[in-house]
N, C-alpha and C positions, 0 to 999 in steps of 0.2 A: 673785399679786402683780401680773401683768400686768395683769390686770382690776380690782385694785382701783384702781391707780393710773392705768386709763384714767377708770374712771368717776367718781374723785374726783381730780379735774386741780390743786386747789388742798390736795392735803395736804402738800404738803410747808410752805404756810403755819401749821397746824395746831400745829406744836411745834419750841421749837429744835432739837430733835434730828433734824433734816431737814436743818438748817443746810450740814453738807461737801456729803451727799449732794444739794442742790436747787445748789449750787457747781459741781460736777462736771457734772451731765446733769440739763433738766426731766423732771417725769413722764412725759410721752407716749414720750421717749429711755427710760428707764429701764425701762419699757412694753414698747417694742419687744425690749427687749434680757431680758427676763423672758419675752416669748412664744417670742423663738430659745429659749431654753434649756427651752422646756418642748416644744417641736418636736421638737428633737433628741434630747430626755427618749424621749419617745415615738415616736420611730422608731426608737430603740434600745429599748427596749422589746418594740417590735413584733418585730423582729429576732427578738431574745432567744426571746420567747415563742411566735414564728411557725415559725422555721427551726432545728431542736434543733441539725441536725448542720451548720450553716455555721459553718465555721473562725473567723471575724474579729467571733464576737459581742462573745468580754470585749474586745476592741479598740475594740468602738466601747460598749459600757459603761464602759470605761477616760475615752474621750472626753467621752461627755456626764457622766461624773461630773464631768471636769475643768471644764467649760464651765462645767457648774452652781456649782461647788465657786468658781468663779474670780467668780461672779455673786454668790454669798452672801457673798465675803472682802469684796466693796467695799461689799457694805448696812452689812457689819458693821463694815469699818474706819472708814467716813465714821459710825455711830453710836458706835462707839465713840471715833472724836476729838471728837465732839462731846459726849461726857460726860467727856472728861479736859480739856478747856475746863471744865467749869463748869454748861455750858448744859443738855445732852442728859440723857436718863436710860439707866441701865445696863440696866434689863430689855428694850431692844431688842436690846443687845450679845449677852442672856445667849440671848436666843429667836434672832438670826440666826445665829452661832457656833455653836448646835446643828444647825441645818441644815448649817454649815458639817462641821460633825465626823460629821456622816450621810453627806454624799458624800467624805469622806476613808476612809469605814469601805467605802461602796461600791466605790472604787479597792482596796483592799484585798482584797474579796471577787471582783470582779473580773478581780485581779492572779493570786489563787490558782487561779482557773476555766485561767484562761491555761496555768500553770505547770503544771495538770494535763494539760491538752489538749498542752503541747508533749513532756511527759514519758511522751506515748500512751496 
């Protein structure tokens, strides 16, 4: 998302269903805030997949679920006000809202990894 929205600087022109979200923050903002979340993605990641036995991985999978999870609520809520307006269309709702419910299921699985690791 951070790359599309660098390289095409006028999509939010494209369709009213850009309308909250070009409100709130232009692409380049929205850009920048889609690259932290895919940074912290992948050094939690690295983490994860690097270091088996470091105690605070599901901690920081817990985290960048949240970041990410917190970055997909606002695609979705500014497209989704912008279709209970009128304007916007649902199938953005329906595609950001799944992302959104992938990094709810991540905090989940991550929660468990925890629970196991405190449980010895």
């Amino acid at each position: 998302m951070g790359f599309a929205l660098n390289v095409q600087r006028d999509m939010f022109d494209t369709s009213p269903s850009f309308a909250k979200l070009a409100g709130w923050l232009d692409e380049p903002e929205w850009a920048f805030l889609a690259l932290i979340c895919a940074i912290v993605r992948l050094a939690a990641l690295t983490v994860n997949g690097t270091f088996a036995s470091f105690p605070y991985s599901p901690h920081i999978r817990i985290a960048a679920s949240f970041l990410s999870g917190w970055f997909w609520f606002q695609f979705t809520a500014g497209f989704a006000s912008a279709a209970l307006a009128g304007s916007g269309a649902w199938s953005a709702v329906c595609a950001y809202s799944t992302l959104l419910i992938l990094e709810a299921v991540n905090v989940y699985r991550s929660s468990k990894d925890l629970t196991r690791l405190n449980a010895g």
